[in-house]
C-alpha positions as a Markdown table, in Angstrom:
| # | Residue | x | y | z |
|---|---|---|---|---|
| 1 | Unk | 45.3 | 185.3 | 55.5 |
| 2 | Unk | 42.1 | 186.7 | 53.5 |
| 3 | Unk | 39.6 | 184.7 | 52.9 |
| 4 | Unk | 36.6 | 184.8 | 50.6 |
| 5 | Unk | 34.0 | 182.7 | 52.4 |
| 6 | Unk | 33.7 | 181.7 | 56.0 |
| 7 | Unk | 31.5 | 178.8 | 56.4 |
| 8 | Unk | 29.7 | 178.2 | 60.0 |
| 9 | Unk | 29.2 | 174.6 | 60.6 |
| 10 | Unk | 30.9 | 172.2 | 59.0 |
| 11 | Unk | 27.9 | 169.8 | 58.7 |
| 12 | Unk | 25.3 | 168.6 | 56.0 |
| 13 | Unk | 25.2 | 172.0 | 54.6 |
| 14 | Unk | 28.4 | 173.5 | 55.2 |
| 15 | Unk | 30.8 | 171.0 | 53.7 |
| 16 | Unk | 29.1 | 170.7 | 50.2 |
| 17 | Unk | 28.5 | 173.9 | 50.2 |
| 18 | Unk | 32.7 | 174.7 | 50.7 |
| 19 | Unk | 33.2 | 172.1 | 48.3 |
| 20 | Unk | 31.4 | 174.3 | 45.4 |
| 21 | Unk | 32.9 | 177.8 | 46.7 |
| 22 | Unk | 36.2 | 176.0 | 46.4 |
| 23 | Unk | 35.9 | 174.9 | 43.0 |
| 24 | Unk | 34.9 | 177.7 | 42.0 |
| 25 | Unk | 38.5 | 179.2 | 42.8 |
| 26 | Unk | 37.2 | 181.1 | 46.2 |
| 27 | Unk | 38.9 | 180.4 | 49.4 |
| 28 | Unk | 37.6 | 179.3 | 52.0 |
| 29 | Unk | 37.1 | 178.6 | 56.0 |
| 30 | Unk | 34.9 | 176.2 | 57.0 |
| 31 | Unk | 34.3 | 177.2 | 60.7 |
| 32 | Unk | 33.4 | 174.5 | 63.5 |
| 33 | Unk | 32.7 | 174.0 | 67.6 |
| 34 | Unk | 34.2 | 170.3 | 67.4 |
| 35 | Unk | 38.0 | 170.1 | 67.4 |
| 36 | Unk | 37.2 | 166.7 | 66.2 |
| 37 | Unk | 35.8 | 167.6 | 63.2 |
| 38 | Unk | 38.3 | 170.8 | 62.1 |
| 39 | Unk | 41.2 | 168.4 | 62.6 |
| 40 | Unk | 39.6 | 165.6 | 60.2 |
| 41 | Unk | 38.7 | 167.9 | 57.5 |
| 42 | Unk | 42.7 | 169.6 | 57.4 |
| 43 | Unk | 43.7 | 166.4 | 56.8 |
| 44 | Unk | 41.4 | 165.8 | 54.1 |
| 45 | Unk | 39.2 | 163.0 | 55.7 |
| 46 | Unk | 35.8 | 163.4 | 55.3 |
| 47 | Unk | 32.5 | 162.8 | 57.2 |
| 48 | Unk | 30.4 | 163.7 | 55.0 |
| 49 | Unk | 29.0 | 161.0 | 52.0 |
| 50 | Unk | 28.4 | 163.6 | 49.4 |
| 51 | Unk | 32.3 | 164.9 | 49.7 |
| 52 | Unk | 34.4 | 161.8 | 48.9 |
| 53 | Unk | 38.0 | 162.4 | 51.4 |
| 54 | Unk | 40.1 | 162.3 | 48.2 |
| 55 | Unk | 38.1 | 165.4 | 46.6 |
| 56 | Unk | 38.7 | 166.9 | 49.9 |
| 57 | Unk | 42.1 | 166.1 | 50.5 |
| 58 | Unk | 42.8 | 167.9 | 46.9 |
| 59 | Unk | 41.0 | 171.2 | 48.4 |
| 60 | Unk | 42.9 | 171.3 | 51.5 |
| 61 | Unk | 46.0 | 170.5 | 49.4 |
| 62 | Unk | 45.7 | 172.5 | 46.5 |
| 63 | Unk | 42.9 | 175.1 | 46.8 |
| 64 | Unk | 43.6 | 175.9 | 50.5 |
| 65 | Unk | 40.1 | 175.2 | 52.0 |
| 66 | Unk | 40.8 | 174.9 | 55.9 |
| 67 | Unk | 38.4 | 174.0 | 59.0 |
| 68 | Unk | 39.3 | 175.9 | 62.5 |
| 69 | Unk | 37.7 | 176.7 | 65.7 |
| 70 | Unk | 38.9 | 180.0 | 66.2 |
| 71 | Unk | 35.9 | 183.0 | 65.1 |
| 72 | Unk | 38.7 | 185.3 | 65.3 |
| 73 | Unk | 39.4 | 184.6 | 61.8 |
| 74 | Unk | 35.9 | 185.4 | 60.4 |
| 75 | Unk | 37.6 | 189.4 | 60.6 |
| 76 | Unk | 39.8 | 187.9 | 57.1 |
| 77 | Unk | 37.0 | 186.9 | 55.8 |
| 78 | Unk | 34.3 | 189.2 | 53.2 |
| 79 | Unk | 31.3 | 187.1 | 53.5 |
| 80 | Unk | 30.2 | 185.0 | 56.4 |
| 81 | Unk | 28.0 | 182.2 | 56.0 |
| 82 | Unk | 25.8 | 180.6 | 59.1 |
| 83 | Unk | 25.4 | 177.1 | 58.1 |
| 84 | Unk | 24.2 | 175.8 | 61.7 |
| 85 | Unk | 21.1 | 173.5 | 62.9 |
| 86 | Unk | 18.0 | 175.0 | 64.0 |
| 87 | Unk | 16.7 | 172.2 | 66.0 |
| 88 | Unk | 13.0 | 171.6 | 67.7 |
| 89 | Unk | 12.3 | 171.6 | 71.5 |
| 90 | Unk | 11.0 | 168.4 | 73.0 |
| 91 | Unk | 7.6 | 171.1 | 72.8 |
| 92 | Unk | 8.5 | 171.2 | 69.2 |
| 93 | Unk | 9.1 | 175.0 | 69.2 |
| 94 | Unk | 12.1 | 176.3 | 67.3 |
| 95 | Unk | 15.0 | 176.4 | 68.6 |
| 96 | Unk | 17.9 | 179.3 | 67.7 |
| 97 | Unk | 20.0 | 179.0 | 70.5 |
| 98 | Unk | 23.0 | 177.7 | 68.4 |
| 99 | Unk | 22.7 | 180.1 | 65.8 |
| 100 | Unk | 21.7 | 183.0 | 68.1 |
| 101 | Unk | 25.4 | 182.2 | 69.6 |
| 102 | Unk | 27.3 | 182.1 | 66.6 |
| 103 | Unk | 25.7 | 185.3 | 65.2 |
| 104 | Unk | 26.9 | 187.0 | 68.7 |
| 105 | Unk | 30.3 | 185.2 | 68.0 |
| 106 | Unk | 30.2 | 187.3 | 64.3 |
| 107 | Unk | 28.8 | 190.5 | 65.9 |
| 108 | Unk | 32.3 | 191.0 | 68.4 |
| 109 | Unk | 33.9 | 190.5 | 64.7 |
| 110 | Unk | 31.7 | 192.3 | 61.8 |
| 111 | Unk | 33.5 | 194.8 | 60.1 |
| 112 | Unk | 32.7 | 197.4 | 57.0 |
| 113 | Unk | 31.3 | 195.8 | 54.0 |
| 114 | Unk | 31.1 | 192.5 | 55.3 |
| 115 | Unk | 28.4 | 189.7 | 54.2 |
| 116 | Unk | 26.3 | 187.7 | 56.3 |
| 117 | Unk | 23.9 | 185.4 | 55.5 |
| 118 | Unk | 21.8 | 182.6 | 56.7 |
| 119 | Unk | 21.2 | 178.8 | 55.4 |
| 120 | Unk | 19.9 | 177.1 | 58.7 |
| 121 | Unk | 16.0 | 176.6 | 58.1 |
| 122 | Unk | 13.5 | 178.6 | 59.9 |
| 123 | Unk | 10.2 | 180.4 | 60.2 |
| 124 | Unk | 10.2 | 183.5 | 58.7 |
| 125 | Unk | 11.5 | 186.8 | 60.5 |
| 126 | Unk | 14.4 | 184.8 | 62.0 |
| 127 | Unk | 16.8 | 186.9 | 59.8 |
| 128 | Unk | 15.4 | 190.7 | 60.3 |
| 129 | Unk | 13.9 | 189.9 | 63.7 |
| 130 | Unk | 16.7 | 187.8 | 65.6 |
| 131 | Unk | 20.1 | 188.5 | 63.6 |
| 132 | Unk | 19.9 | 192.0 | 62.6 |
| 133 | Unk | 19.3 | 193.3 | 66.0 |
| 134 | Unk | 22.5 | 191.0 | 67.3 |
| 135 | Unk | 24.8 | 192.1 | 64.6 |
| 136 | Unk | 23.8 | 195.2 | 64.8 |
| 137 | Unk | 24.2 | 195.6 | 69.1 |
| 138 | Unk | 27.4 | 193.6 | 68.8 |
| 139 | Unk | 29.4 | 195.8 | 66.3 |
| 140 | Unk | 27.8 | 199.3 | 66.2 |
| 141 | Unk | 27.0 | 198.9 | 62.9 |
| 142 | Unk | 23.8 | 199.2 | 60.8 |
| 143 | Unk | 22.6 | 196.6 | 58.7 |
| 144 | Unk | 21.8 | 197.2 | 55.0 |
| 145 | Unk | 24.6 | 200.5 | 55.1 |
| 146 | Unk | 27.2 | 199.2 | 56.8 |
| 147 | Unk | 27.2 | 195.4 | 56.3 |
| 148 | Unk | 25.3 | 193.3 | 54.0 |
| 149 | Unk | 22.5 | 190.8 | 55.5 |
| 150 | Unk | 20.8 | 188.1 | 53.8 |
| 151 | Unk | 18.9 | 184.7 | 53.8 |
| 152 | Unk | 19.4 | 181.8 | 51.4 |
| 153 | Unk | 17.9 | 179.0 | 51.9 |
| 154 | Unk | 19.8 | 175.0 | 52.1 |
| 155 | Unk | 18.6 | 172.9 | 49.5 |
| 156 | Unk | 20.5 | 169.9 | 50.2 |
| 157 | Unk | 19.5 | 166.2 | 49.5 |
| 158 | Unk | 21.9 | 163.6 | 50.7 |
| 159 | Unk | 23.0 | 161.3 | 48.2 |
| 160 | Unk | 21.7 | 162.6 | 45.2 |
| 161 | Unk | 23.7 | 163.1 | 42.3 |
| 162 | Unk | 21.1 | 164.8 | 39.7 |
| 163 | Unk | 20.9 | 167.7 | 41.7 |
| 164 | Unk | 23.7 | 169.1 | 43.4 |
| 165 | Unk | 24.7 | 172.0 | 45.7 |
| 166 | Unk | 26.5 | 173.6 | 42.4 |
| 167 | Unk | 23.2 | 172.9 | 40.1 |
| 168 | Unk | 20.4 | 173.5 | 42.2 |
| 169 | Unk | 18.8 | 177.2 | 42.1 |
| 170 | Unk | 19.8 | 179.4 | 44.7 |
| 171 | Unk | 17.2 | 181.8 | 46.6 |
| 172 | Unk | 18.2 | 184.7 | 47.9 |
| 173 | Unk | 16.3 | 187.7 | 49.9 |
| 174 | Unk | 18.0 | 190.5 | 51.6 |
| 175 | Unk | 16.9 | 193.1 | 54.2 |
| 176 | Unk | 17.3 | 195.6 | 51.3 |
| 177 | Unk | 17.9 | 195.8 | 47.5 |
| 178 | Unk | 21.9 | 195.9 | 48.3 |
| 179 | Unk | 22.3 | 193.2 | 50.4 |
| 180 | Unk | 20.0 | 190.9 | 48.1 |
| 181 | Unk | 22.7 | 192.0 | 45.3 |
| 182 | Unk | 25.7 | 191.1 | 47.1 |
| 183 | Unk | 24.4 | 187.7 | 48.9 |
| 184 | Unk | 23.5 | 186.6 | 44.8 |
| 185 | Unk | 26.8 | 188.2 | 43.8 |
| 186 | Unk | 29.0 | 185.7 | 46.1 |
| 187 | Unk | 26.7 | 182.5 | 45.2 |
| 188 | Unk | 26.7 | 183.4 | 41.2 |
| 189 | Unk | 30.4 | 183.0 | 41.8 |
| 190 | Unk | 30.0 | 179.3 | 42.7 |
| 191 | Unk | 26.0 | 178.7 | 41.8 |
| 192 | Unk | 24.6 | 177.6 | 38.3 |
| 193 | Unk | 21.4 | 179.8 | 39.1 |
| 194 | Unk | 20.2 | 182.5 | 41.3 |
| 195 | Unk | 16.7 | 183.7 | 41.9 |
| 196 | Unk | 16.3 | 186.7 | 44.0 |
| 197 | Unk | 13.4 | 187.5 | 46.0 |
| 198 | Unk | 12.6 | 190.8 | 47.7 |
| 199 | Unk | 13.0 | 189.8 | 51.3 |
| 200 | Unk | 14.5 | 187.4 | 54.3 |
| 201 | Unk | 11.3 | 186.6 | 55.1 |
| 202 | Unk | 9.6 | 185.4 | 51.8 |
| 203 | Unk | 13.4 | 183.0 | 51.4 |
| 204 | Unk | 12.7 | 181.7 | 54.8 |
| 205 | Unk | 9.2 | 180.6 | 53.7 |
| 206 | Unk | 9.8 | 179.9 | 50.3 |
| 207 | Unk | 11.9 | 177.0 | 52.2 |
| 208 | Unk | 9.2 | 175.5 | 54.6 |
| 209 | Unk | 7.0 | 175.3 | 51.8 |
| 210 | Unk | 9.0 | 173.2 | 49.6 |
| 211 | Unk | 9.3 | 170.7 | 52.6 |
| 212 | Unk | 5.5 | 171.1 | 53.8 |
| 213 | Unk | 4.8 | 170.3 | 50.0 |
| 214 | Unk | 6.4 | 167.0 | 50.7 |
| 215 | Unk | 5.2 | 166.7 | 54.1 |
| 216 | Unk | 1.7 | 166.9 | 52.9 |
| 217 | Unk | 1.8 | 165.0 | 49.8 |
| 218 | Unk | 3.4 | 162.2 | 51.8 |
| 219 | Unk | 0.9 | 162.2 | 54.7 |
| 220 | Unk | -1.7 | 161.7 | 51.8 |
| 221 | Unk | -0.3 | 158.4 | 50.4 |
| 222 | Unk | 0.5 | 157.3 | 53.6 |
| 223 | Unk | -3.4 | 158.0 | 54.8 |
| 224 | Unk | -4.5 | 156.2 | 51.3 |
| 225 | Unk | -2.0 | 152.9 | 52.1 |
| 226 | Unk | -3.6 | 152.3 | 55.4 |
| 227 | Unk | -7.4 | 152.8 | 53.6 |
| 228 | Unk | -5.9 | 150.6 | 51.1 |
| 229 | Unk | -4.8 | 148.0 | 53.3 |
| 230 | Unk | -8.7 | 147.5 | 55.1 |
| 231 | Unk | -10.2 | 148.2 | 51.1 |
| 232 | Unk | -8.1 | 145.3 | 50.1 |
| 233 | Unk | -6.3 | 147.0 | 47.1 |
| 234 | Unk | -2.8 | 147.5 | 46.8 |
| 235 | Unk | -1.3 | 151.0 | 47.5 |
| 236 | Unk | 1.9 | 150.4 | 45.2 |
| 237 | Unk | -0.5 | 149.5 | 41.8 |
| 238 | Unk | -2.6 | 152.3 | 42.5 |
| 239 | Unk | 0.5 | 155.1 | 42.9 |
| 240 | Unk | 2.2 | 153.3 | 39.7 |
| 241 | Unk | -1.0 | 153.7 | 37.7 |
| 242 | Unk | -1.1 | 157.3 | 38.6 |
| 243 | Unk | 2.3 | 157.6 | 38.1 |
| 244 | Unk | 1.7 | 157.1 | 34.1 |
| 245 | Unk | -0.5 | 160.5 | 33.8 |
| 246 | Unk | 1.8 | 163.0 | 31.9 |
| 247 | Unk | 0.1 | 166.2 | 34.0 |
| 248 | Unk | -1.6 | 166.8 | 36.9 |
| 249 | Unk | 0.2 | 164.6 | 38.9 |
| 250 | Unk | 3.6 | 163.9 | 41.1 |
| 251 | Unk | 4.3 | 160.9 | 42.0 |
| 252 | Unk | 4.8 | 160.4 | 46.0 |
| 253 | Unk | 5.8 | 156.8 | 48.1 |
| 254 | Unk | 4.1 | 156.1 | 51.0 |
| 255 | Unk | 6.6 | 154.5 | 53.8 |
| 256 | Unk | 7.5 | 154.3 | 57.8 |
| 257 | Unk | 7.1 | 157.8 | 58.4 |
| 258 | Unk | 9.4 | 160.5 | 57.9 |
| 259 | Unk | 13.1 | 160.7 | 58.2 |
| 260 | Unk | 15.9 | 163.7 | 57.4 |
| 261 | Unk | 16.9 | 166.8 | 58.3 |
| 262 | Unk | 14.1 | 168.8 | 57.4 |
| 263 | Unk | 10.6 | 167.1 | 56.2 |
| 264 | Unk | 9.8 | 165.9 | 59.8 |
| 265 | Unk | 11.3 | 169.3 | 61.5 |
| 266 | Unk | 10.7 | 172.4 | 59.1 |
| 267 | Unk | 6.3 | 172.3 | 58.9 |
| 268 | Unk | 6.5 | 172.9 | 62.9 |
| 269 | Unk | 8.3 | 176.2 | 62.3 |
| 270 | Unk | 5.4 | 177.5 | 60.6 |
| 271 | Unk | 2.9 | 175.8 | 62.6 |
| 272 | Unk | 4.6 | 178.0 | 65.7 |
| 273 | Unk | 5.5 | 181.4 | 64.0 |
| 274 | Unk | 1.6 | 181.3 | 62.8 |
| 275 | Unk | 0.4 | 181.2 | 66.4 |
| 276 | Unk | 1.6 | 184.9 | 66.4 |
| 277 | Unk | -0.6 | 185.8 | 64.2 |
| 278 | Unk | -3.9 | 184.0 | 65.4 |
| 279 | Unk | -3.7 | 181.5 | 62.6 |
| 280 | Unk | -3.9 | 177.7 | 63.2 |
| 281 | Unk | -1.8 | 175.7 | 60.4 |
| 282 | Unk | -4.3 | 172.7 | 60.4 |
| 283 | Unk | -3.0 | 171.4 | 57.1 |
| 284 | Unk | 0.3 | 171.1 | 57.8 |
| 285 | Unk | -0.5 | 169.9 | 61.3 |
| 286 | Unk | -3.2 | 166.8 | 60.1 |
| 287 | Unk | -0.1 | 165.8 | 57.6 |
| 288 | Unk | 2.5 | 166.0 | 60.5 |
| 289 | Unk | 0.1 | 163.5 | 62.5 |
| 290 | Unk | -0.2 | 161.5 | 59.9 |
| 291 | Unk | 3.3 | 161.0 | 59.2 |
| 292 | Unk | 4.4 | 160.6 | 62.8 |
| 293 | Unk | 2.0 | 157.7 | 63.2 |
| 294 | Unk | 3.4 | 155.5 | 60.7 |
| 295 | Unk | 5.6 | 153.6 | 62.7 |
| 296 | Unk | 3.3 | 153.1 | 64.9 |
| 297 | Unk | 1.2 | 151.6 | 62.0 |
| 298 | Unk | 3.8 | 149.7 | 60.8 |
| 299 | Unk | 4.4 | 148.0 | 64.1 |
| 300 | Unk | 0.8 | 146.4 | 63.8 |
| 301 | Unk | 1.7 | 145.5 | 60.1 |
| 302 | Unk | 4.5 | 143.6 | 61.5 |
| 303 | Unk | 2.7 | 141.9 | 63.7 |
| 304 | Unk | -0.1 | 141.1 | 61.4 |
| 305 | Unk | 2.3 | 139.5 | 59.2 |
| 306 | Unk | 3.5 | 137.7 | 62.2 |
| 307 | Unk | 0.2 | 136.2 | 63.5 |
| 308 | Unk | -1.2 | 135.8 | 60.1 |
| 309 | Unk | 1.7 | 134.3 | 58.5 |
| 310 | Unk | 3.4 | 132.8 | 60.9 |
| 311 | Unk | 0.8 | 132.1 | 63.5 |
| 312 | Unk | 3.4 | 134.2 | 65.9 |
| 313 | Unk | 2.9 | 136.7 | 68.1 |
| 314 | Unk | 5.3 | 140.0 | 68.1 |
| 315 | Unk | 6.4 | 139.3 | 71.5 |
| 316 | Unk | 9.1 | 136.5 | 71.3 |
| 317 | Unk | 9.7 | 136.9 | 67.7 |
| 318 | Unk | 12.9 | 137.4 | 65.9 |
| 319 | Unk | 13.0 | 140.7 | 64.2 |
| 320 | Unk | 15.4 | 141.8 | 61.5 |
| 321 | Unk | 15.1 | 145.6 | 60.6 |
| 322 | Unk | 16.5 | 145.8 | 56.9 |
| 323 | Unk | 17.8 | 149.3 | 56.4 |
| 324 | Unk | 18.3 | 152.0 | 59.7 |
| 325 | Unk | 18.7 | 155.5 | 57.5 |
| 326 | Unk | 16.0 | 157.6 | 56.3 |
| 327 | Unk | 16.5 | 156.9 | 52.6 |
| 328 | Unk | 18.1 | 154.5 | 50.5 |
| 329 | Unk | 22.5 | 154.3 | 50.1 |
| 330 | Unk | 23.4 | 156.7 | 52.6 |
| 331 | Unk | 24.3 | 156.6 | 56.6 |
| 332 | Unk | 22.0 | 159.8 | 57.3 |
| 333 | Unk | 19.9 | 158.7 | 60.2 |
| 334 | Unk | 18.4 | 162.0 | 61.1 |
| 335 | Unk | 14.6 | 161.5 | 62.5 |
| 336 | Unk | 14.9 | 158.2 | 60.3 |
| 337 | Unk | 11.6 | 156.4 | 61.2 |
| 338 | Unk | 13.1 | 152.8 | 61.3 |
| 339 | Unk | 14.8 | 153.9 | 64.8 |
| 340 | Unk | 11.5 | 155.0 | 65.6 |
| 341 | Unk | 10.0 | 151.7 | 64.5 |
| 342 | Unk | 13.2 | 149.6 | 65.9 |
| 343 | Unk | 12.2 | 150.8 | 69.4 |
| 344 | Unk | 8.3 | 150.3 | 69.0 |
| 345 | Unk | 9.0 | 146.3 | 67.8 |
| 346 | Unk | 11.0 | 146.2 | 71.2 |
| 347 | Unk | 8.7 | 147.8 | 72.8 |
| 348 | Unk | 5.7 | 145.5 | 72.0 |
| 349 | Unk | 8.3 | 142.6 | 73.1 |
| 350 | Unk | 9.6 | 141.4 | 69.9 |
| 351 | Unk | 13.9 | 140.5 | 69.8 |
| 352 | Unk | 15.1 | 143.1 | 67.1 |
| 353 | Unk | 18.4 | 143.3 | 65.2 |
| 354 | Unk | 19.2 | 145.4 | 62.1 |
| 355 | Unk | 21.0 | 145.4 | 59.3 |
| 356 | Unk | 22.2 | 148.3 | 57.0 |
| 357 | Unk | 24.6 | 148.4 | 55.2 |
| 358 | Unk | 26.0 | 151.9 | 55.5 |
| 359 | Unk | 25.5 | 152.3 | 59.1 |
| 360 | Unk | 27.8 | 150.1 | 61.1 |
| 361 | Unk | 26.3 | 150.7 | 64.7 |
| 362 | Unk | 24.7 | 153.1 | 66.2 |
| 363 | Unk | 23.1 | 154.3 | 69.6 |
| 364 | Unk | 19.4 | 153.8 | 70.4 |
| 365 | Unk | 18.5 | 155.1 | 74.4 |
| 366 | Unk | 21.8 | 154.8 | 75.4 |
| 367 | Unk | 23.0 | 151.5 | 74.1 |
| 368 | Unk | 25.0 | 150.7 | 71.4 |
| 369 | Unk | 23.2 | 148.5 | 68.2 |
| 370 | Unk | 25.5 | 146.8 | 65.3 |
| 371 | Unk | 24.5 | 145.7 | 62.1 |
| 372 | Unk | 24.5 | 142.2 | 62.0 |
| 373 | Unk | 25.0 | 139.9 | 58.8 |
| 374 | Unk | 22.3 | 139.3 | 56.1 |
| 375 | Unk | 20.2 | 136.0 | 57.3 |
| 376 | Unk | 17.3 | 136.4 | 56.6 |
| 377 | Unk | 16.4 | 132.5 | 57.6 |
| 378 | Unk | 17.3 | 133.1 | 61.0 |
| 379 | Unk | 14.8 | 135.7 | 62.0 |
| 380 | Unk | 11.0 | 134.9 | 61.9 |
| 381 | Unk | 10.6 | 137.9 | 60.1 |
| 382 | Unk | 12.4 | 140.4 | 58.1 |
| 383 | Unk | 10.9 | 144.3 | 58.2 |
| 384 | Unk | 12.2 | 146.0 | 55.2 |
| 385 | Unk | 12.5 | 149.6 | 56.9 |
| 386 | Unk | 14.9 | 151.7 | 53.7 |
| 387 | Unk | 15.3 | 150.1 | 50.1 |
| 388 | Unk | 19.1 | 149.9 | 49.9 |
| 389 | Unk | 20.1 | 149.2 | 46.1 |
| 390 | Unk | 22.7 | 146.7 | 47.3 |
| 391 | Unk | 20.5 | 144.3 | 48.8 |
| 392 | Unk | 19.6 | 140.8 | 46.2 |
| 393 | Unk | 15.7 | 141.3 | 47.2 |
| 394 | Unk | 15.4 | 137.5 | 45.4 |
| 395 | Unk | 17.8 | 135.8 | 47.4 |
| 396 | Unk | 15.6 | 137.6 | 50.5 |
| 397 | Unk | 13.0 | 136.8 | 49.8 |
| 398 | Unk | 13.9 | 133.0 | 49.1 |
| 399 | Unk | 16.0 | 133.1 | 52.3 |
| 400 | Unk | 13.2 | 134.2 | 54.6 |
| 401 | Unk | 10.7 | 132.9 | 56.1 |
| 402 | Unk | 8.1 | 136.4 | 56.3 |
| 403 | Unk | 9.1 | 139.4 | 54.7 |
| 404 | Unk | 7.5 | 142.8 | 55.9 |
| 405 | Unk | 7.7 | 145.5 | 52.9 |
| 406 | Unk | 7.7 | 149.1 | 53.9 |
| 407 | Unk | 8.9 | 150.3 | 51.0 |
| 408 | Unk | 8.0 | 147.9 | 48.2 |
| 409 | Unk | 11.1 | 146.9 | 47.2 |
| 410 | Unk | 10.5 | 143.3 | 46.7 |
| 411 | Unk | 7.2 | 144.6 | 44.4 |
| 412 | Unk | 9.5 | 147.1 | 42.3 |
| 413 | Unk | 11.3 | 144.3 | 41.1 |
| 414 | Unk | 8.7 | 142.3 | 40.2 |
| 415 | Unk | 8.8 | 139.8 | 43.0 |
| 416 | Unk | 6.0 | 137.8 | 44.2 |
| 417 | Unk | 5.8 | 135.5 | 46.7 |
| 418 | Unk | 2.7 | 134.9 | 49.4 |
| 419 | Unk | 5.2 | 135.3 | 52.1 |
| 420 | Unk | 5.8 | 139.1 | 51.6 |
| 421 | Unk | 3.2 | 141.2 | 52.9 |
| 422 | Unk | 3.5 | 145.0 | 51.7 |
| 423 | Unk | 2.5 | 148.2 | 53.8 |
């Protein structure tokens, strides 16, 4: 059967992003390694927050979106997104095995006049350098005549509602004039707005620097809280009162470090394609330092609290971790930092159990961790680690007997009480 779309990975990125081509009245083929996975999706059920099952169900049903593992069928398809992760080595250099795979997988399979193009973030020259060489080995053709190639960078935020797959502006940059045309042509069909660029490679940066830009502003609040904290001035009145200048400024949280699917990852991509050219990133590296020790911070927050407030020391103490994903009303764990903070606690000795409540369990080295209830009056302490909306912070607060606030949701809602000690 023809298909419009064929959309590799049927992840963070690729189900959204089938969701809008579908609505739009394209077909699609969402296409996926895990059996698992294809065979929840054709029957509607969803894994992914941001695509409730029932508005999935009615796409499988009545628009004809379907998930296999076959790459046989990309031939029925005209444009073939890669949708894939581009993970980090344990030396934090990028790693495109997966997507190096799948585009040898589209290669056996490219045809005249087909579309590729690339979402997975990366440094720039990933597109020209590494795809365009196997597409062009693996089918005899040539890129830019024969078949179109583009990137277009993700631009996905898990949970949000504002901004949306559909609404937020779409970058595109192809290896030539035509292939930048027909990439914008098939995401104008499904895409509010398009903005073109004039290459891969200025897409593929124009993508680390929107997460660098939050990397770095980050890393500067989070420097400033832990100034703040020996100054004796609180962090959270300071970025409020900044917060009220109308220009100049954007308003950035500090917190427990760095969680998600790209903030943490994306900077080191740069940090490593810059190597090549004899150019040290130190920016972006001081900010990813600075973010990555903030659990490690936090940990000696928590037991400041502890010995301060509670004359207790961390080792012994009853720990509950409020909150596991990286951000507020959602199960993404992805580099969250209260995992990261869950095993320093234990680490140091303390007795830690969590709560969240969109994360049922979860495995930390091997073992298996499950939410436990809300009682707050049976730990010695409570670490608030994501601000979940659904939580009474009152109630908490009153229940508890020493609150840790990593994200200053007691303060945001006006609560005082000397028992909570902020970041």
């Amino acid at each position: 059967m023809h298909r419009d779309v064929a959309i590799i990975g049927a992840g963070y990125v690729g189900v959204p992003l089938a969701q809008v081509f579908a609505d739009a009245g394209r077909s699609v083929l969402l296409v996926d390694v895990s059996a698992e996975r294809v065979a929840q999706l054709n029957r509607g059920e969803s894994y992914i927050e941001d695509v409730p099952s029932a508005k999935l169900k009615e796409l499988v049903e009545e628009r004809g979106l379907r998930a296999t593992t076959d790459y046989d069928e990309l031939g029925e398809a005209d444009a073939i997104v890669i949708a894939l992760p581009t993970p980090l080595s344990k030396q934090r250099e990028p790693d495109l095995s997966i997507v190096r795979a799948a585009t040898a997988e589209i290669a056996a399979r490219l045809r005249q006049g087909h579309l590729v193009v690339l979402e997975s973030t990366t440094y720039p020259g990933t597109t020209r350098d590494e795809l365009l060489p196997i597409l062009e080995r693996g089918s005899g053709l040539t890129a830019g005549v024969d078949f179109h190639l583009a990137f277009s960078p993700e631009r996905i935020d898990p949970g949000r509602l504002d901004h949306t797959t559909k609404t937020v502006p779409k970058v595109v940059g192809g290896i030539n004039e035509a292939s930048t045309e027909a990439a914008a042509a098939l995401y104008a069909s499904a895409i509010d707005t398009i903005h073109r660029v004039s290459t891969p490679e200025a897409a593929e940066l124009t993508k680390l620097l929107e997460n660098i830009f939050r990397s770095v502003n980050i890393a500067l609040v989070n420097e400033l809280a832990q100034l703040c904290d020996r100054m004796g001035i609180d962090i959270w009145e300071v970025v409020e009162a900044a917060d009220t200048k109308p220009f100049g400024f954007m308003r950035f949280d500090p917190g427990p470090g760095l969680g998600g699917h790209c903030i943490p990852i994306d900077p080191f991509y740069l940090t490593w394609k810059a190597r090549e050219y004899d150019f040290s990133t130190r920016f972006i590296e001081l900010a990813g330092e600075v973010n990555q020790n903030m659990p490690y911070y936090c940990r000696s927050r928590v037991s400041q609290a502890l010995n301060h407030g509670a004359g207790k020391s961390l080792s012994g103490s009853l720990i509950l971790v409020l909150g596991v994903a990286y951000k507020a009303d959602i199960s993404d764990m992805r580099e969250s930092p209260a995992v990261k903070l869950i095993e320093l606690l234990r680490n140091a000795g303390a007795d830690v159990a969590y709560h969240a409540p969109h994360v049922p369990s979860f495995i930390e080295h091997g073992k298996e961790l499950v939410s436990q209830p809300l009682d707050p009056g049976a730990y010695d302490a409570v670490v608030i680690a994501t601000a979940h909306t659904g939580i009474d912070y009152a109630q908490l607060v009153a229940d508890a007997r020493l609150v840790v606030d990593l994200r200053n949701a007691v303060g945001r809602r006006g609560i005082a009480d000397e028992k909570v000690w902020k970041l």
